[in-house]
PDB file of N, CA, C and O in Angstrom:
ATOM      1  N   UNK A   1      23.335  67.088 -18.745  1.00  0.00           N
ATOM      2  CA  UNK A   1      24.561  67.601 -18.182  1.00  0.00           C
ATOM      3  C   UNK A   1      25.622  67.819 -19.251  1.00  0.00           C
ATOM      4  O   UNK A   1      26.145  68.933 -19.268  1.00  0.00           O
ATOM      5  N   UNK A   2      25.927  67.119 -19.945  1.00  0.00           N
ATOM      6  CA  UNK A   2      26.790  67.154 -21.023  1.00  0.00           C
ATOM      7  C   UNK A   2      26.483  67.300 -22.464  1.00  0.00           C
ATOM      8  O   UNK A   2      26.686  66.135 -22.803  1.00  0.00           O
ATOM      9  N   UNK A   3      26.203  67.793 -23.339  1.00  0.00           N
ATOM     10  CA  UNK A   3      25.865  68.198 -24.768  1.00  0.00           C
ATOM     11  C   UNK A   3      26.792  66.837 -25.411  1.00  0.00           C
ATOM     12  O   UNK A   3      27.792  66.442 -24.813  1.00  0.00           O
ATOM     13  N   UNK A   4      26.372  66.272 -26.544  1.00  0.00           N
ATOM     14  CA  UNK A   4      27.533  65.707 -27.524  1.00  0.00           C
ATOM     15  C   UNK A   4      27.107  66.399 -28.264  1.00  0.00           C
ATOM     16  O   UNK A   4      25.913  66.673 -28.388  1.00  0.00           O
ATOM     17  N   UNK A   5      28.559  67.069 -29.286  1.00  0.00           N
ATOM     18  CA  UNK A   5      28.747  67.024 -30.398  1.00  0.00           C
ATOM     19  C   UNK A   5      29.345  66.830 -31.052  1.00  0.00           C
ATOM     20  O   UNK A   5      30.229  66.104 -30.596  1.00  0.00           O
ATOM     21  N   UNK A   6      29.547  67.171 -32.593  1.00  0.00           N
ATOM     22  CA  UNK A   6      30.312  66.336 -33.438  1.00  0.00           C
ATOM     23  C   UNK A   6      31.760  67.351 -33.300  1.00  0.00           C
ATOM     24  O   UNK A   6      31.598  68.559 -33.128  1.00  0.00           O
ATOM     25  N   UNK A   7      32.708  66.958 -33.359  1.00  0.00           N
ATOM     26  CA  UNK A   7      34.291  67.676 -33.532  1.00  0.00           C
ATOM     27  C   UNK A   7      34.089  67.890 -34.987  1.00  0.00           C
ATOM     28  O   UNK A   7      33.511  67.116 -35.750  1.00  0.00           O
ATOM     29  N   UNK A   8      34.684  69.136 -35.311  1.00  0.00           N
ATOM     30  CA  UNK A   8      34.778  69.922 -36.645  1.00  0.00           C
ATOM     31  C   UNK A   8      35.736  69.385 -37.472  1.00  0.00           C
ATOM     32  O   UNK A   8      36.744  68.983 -36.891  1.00  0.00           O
ATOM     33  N   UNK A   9      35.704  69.275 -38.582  1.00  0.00           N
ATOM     34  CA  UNK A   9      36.735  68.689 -39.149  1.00  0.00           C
ATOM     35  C   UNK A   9      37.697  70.109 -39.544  1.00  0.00           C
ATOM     36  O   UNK A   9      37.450  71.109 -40.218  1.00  0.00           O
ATOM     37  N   UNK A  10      38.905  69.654 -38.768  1.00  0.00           N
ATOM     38  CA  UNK A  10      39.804  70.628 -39.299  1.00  0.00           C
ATOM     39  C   UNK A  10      40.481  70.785 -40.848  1.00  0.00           C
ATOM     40  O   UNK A  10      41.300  69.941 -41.209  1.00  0.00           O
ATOM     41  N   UNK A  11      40.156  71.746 -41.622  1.00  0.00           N
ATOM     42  CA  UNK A  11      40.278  72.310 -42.755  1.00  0.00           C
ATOM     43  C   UNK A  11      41.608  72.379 -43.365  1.00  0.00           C
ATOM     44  O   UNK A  11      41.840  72.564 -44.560  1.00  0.00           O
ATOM     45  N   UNK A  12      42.694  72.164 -42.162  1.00  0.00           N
ATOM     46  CA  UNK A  12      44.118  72.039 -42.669  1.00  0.00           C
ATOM     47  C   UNK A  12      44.561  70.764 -43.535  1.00  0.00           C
ATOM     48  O   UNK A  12      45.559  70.540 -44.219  1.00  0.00           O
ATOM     49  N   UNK A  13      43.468  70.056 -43.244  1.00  0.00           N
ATOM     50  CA  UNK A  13      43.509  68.616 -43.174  1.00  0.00           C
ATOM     51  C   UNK A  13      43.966  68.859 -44.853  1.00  0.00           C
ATOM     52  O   UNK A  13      44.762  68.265 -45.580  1.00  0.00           O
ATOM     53  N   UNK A  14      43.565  69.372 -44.947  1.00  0.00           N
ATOM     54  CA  UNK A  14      43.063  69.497 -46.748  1.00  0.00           C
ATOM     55  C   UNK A  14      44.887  69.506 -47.589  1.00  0.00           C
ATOM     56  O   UNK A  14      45.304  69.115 -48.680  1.00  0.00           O
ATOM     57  N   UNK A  15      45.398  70.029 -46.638  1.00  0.00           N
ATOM     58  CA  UNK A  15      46.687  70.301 -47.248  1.00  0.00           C
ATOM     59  C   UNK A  15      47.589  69.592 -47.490  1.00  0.00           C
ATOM     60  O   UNK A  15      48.633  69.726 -48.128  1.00  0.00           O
ATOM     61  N   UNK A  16      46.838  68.288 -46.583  1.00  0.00           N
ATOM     62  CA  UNK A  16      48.361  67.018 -46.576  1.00  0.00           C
ATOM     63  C   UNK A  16      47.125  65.729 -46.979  1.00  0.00           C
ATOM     64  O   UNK A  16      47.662  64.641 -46.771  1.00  0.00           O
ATOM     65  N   UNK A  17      45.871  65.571 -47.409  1.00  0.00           N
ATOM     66  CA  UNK A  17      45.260  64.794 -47.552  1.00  0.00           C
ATOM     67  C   UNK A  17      45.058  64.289 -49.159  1.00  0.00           C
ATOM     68  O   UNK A  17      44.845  65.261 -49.883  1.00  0.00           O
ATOM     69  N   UNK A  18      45.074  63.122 -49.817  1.00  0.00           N
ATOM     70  CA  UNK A  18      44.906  63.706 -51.233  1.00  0.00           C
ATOM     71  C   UNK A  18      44.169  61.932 -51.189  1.00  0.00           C
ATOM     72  O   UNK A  18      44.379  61.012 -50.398  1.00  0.00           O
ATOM     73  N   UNK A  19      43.231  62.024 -52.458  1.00  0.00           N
ATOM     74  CA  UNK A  19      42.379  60.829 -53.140  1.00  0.00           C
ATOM     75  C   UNK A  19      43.399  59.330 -52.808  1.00  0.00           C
ATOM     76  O   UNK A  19      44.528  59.281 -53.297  1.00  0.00           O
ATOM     77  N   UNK A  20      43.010  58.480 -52.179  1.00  0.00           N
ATOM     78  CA  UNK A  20      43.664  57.451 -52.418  1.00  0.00           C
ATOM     79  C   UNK A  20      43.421  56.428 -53.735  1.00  0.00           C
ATOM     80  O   UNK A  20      43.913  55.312 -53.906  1.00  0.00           O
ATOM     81  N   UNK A  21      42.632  57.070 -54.483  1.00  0.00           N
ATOM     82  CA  UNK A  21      42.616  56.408 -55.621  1.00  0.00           C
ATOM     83  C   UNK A  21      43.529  56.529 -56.776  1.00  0.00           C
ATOM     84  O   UNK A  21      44.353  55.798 -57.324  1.00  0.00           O
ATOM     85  N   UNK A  22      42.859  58.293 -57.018  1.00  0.00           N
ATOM     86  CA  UNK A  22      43.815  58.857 -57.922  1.00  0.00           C
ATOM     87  C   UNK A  22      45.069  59.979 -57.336  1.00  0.00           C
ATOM     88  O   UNK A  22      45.907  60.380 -58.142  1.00  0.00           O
ATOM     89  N   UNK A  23      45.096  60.270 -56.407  1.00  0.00           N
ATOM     90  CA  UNK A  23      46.615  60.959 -55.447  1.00  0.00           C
ATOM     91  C   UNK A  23      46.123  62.373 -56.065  1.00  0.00           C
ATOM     92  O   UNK A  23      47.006  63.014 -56.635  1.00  0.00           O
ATOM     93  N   UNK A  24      44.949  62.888 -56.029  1.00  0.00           N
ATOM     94  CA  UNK A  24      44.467  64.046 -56.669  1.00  0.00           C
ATOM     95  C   UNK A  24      43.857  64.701 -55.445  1.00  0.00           C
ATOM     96  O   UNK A  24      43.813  64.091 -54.377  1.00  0.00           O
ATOM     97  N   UNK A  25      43.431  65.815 -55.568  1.00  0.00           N
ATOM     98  CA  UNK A  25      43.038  66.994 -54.952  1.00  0.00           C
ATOM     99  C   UNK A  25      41.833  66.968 -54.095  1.00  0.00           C
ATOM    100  O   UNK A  25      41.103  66.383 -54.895  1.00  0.00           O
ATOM    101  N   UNK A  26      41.151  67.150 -53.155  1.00  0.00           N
ATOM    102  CA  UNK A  26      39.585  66.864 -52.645  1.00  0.00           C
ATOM    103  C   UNK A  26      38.960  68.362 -51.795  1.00  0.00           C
ATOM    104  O   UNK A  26      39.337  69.202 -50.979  1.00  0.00           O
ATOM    105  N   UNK A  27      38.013  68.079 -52.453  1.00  0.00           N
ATOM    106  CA  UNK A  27      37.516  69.758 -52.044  1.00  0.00           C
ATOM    107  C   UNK A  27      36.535  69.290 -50.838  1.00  0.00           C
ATOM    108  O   UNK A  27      36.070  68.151 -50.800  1.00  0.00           O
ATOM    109  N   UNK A  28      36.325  70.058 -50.077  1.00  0.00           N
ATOM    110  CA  UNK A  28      35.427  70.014 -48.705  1.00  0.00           C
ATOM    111  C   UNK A  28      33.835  69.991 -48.938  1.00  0.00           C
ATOM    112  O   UNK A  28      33.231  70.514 -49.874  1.00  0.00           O
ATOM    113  N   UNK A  29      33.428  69.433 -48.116  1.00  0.00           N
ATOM    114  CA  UNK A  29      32.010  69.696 -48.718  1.00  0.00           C
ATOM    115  C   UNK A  29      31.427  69.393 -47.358  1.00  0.00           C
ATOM    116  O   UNK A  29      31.091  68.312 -46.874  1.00  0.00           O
ATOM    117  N   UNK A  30      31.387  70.766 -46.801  1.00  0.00           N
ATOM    118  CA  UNK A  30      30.721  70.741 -45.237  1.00  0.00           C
ATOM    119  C   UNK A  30      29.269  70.652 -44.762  1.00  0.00           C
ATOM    120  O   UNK A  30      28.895  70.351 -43.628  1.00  0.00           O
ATOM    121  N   UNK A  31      28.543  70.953 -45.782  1.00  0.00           N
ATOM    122  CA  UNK A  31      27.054  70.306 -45.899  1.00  0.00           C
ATOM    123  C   UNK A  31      26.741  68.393 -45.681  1.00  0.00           C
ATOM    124  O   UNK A  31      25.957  67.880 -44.882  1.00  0.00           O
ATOM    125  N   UNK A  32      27.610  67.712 -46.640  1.00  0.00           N
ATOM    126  CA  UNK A  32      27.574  66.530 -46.038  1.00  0.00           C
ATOM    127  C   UNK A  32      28.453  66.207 -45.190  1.00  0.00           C
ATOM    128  O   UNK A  32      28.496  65.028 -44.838  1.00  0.00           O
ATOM    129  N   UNK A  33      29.169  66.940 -44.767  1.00  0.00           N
ATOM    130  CA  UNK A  33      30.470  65.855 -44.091  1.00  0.00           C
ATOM    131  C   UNK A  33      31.085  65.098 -45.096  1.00  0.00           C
ATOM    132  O   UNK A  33      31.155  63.919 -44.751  1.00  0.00           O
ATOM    133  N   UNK A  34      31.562  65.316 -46.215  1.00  0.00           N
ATOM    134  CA  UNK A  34      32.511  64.675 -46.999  1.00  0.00           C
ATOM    135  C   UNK A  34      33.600  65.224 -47.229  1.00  0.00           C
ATOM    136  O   UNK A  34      33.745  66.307 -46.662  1.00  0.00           O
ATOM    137  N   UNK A  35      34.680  64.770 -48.050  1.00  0.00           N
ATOM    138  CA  UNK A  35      35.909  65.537 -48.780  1.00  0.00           C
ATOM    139  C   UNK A  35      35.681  64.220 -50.304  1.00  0.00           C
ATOM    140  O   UNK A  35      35.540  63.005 -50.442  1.00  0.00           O
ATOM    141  N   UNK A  36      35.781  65.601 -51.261  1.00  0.00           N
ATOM    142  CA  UNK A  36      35.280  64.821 -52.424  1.00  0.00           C
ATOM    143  C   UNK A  36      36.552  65.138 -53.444  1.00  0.00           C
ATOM    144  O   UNK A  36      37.308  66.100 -53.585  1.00  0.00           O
ATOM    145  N   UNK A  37      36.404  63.818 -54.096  1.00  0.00           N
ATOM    146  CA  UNK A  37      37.142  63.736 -55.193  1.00  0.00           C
ATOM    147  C   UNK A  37      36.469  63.366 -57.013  1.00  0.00           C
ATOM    148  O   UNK A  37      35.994  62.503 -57.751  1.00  0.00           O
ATOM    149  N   UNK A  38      36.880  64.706 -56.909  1.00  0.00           N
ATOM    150  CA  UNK A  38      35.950  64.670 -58.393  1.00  0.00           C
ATOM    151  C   UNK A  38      36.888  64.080 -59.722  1.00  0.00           C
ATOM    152  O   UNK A  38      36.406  63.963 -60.849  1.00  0.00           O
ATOM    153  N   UNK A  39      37.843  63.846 -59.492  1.00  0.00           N
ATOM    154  CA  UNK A  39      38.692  62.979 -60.731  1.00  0.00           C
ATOM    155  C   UNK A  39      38.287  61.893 -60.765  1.00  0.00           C
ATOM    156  O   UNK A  39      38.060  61.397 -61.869  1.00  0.00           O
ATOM    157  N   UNK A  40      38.011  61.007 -59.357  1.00  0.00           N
ATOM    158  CA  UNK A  40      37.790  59.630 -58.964  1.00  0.00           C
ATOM    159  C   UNK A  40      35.891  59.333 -59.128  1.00  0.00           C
ATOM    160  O   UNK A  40      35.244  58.310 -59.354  1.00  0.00           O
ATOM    161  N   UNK A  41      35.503  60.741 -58.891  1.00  0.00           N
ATOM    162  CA  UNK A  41      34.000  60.622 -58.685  1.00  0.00           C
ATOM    163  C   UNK A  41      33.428  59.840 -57.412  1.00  0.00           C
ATOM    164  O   UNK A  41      32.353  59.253 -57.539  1.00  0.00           O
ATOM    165  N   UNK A  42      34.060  59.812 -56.274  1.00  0.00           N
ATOM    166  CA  UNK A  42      34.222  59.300 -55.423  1.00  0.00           C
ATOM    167  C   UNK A  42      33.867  60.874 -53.654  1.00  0.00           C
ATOM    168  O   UNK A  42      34.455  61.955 -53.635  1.00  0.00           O
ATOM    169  N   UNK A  43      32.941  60.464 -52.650  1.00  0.00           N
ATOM    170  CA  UNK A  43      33.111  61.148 -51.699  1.00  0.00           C
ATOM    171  C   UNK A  43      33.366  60.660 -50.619  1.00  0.00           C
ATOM    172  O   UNK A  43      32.527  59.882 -50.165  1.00  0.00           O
ATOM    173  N   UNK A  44      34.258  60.858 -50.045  1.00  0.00           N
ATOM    174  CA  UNK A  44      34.710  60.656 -48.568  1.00  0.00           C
ATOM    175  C   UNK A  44      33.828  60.631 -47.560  1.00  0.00           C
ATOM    176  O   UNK A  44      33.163  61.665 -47.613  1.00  0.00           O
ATOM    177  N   UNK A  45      33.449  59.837 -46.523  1.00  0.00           N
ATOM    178  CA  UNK A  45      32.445  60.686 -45.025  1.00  0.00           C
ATOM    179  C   UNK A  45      33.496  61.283 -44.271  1.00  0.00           C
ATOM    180  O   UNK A  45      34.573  60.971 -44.780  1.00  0.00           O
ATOM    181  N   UNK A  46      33.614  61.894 -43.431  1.00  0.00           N
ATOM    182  CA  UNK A  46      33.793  62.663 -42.427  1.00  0.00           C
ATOM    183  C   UNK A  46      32.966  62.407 -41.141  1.00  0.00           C
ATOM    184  O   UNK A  46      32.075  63.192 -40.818  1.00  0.00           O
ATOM    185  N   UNK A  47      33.257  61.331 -40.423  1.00  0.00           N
ATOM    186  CA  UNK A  47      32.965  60.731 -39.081  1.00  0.00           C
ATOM    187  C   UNK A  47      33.567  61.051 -37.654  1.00  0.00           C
ATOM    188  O   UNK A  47      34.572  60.531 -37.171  1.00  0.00           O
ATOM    189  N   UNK A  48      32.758  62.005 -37.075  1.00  0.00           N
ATOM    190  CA  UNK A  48      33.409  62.420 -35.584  1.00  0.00           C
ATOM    191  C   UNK A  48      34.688  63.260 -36.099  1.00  0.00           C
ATOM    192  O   UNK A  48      35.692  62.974 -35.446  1.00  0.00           O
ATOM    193  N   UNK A  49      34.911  64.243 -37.125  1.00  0.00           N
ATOM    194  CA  UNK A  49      35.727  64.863 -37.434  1.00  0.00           C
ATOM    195  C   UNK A  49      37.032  64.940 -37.905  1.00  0.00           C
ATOM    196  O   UNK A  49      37.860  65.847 -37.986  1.00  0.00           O
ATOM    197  N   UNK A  50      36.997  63.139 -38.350  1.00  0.00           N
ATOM    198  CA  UNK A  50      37.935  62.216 -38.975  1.00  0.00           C
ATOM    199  C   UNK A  50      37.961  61.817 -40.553  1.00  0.00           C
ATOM    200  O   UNK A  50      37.250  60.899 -40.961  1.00  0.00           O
ATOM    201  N   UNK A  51      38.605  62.372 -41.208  1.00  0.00           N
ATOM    202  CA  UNK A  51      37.659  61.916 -42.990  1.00  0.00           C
ATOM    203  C   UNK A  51      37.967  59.635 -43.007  1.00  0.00           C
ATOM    204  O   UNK A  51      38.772  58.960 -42.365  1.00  0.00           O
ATOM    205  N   UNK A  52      37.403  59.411 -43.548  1.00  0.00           N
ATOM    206  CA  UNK A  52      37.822  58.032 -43.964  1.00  0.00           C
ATOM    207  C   UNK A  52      37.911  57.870 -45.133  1.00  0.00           C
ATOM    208  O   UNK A  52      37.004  57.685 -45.944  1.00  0.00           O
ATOM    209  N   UNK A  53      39.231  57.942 -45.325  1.00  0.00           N
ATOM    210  CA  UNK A  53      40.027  57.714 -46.541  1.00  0.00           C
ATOM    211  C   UNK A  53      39.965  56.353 -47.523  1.00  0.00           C
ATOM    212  O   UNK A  53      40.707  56.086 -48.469  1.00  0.00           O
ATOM    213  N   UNK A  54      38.952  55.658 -47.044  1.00  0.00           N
ATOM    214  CA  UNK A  54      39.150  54.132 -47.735  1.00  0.00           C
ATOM    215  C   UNK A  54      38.290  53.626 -48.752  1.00  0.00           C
ATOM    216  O   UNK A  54      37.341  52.971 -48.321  1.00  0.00           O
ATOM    217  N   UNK A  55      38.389  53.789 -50.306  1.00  0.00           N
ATOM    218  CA  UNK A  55      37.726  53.786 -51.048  1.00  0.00           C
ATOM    219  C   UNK A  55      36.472  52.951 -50.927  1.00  0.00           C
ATOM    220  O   UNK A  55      35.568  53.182 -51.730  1.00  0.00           O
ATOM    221  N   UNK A  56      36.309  51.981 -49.990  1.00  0.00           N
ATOM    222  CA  UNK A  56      35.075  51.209 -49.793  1.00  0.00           C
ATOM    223  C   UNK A  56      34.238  51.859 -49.371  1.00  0.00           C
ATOM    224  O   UNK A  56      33.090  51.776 -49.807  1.00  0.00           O
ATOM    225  N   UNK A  57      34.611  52.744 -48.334  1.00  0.00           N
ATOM    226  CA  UNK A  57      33.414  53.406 -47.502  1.00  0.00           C
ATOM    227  C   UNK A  57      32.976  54.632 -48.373  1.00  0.00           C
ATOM    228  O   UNK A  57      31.891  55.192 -48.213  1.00  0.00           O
ATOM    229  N   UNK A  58      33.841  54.979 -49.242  1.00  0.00           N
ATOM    230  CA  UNK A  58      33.503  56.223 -50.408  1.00  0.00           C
ATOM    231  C   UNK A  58      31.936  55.896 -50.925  1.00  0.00           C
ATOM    232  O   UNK A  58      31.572  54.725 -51.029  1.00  0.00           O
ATOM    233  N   UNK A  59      31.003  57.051 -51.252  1.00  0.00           N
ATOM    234  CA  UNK A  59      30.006  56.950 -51.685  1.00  0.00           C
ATOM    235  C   UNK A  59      30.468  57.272 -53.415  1.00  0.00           C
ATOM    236  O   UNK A  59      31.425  57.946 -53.796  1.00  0.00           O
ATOM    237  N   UNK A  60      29.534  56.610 -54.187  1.00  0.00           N
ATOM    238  CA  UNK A  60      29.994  57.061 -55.596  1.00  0.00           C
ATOM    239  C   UNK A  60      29.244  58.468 -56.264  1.00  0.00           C
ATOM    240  O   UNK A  60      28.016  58.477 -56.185  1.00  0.00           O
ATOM    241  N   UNK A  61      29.888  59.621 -56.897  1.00  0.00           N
ATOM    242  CA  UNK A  61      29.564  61.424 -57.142  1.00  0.00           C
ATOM    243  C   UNK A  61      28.317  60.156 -58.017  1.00  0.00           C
ATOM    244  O   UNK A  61      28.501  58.988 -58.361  1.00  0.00           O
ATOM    245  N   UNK A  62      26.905  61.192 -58.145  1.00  0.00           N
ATOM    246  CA  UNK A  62      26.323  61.078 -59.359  1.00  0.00           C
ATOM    247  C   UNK A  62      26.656  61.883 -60.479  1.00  0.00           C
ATOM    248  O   UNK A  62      27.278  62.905 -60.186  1.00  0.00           O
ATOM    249  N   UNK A  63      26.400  61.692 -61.746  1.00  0.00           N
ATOM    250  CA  UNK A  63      27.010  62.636 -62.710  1.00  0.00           C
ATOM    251  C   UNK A  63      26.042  63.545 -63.162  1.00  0.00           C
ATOM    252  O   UNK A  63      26.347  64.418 -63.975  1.00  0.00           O
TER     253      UNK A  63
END
């Protein structure tokens, strides 16, 4: 009867969101569901269309 799916992460987000590590820039990355920060080397998840901003839950970039 009802489909779930995931809510989209809105893209505006991008404009008022920045690294809580380094207060730097994060580019989208809609293949994983992340917003990544490549100064920090650090990626965000994007859960139910919510980023989580909290460096613990960050996965670490490989180089």
């Amino acid at each position: 009867m009802s489909e779930t799916t995931t809510p989209a992460f809105d893209r505006r987000m991008l404009e008022v969101l920045v690294c809580p590590r380094t207060q730097g820039l994060l580019e989208y990355d809609a293949e994983a569901q992340e917003l990544v920060s490549k100064a920090a080397g650090l990626a965000f998840p994007i859960r139910n269309g919510i980023p989580v901003m909290l460096v613990d839950e960050a996965r670490a970039l490989e180089d």
